[in-house]
C-alpha positions, -999 to +999 in steps of 0.1 A: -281+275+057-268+245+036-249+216+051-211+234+048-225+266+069-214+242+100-176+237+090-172+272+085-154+290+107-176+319+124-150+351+116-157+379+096-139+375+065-157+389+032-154+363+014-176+340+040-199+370+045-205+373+005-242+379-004-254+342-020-261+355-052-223+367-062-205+341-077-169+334-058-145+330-082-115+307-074-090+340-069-115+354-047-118+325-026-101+320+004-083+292+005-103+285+043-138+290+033-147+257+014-141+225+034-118+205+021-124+168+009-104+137+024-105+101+022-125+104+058-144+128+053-149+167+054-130+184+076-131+220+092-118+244+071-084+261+079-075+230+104-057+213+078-064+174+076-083+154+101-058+130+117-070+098+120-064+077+152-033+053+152-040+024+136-019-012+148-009-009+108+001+019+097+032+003+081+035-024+062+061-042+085+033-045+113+007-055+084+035-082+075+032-101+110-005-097+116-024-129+095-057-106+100-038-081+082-017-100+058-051-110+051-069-076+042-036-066+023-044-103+005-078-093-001-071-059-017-038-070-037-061-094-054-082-072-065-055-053-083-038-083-095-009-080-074-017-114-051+015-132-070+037-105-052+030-120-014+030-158-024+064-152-038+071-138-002+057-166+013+074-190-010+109-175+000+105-175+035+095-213+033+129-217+010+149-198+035+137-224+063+144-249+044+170-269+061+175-298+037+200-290+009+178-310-020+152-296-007+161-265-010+172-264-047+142-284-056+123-250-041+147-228-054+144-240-092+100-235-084+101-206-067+126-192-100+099-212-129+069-198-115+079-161-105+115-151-120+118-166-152+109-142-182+071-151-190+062-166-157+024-173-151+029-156-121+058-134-131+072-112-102+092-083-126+131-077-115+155-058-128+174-081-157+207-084-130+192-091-099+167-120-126+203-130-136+224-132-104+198-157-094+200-175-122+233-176-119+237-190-082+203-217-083+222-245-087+235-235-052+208-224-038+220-205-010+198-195+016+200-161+006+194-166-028+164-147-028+173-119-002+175-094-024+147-099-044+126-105-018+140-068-005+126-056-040+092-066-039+091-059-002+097-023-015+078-024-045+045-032-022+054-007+003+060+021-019+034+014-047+004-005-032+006+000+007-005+034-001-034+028-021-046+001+006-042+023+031-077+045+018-090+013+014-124+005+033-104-032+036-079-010+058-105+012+076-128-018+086-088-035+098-078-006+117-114+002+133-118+030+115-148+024+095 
């Protein structure tokens, strides 16, 4: 008995009841008898994947309002270099409560230097006429200059690095899981 003879399902399918010393090739194998591997583990065969319980974050809207999740999302995005992408976020919600007009386009000209201009030490990419349409209006400086770039990155984090952080152990040890 070897440590997978416990995830298999106790039927009496000839492929599970194979003598050991014939090979299985991958047509003759049922697609039931080999546990499959996931990011929590292995799970009984033919039960599809193990769900795992219901985590206070599994979107990254409710990671968004949590700090101690903002935080573990901080923690991973840094490792991938993607850090820049939530400063800018913080950097436009602090410009969009900005109340004072001079203020405001004194933020509004940083916030586009150090993430929207082409080069930026910190460069957050947008398409070139979203990049220009800000351009275009800082001298302004609306308060919704930066709506709908913010909307991009928002989207850009939720469809390309949520994901990933989601199989994270930074997410598991978040969401109780580990």
């Amino acid at each position: 008995m070897n440590c997978f003879d416990c995830f298999r399902p106790k039927t009496s399918s000839p492929v599970r009841n194979e003598s050991k010393s014939a090979p299985v090739t991958s047509e003759a194998r049922s697609p039931l008898s080999v546990p499959q591997q996931t990011a929590v583990g292995l799970e009984k065969p033919g039960l599809g994947p193990a769900r795992k319980p219901r985590s206070n974050y599994a979107s990254l809207d409710e990671v968004l309002k949590s700090e101690k999740a903002m935080e573990a999302l901080r923690q991973y995005m840094v490792t991938i270099r993607q850090d820049h992408l939530l400063d800018f976020l913080a950097d436009v919600e602090l410009y969009r409560r900005q109340r004072d007009e001079a203020d405001r386009l004194k933020l509004s000209q940083q916030i586009f230097t150090t993430y929207l201009k082409v080069l930026a030490e910190r460069e957050v990419v947008l398409d070139k006429p979203l990049r220009d349409s800000i351009s275009a209006r800082l001298q302004e400086a609306p308060a919704t200059l930066f709506d709908r770039a913010e909307r991009a990155v928002t989207d850009d984090i939720r469809r390309d690095v949520f994901p990933h952080f989601l199989k994270t152990p930074l997410f598991e040890r978040l969401a109780g899981l580990a």
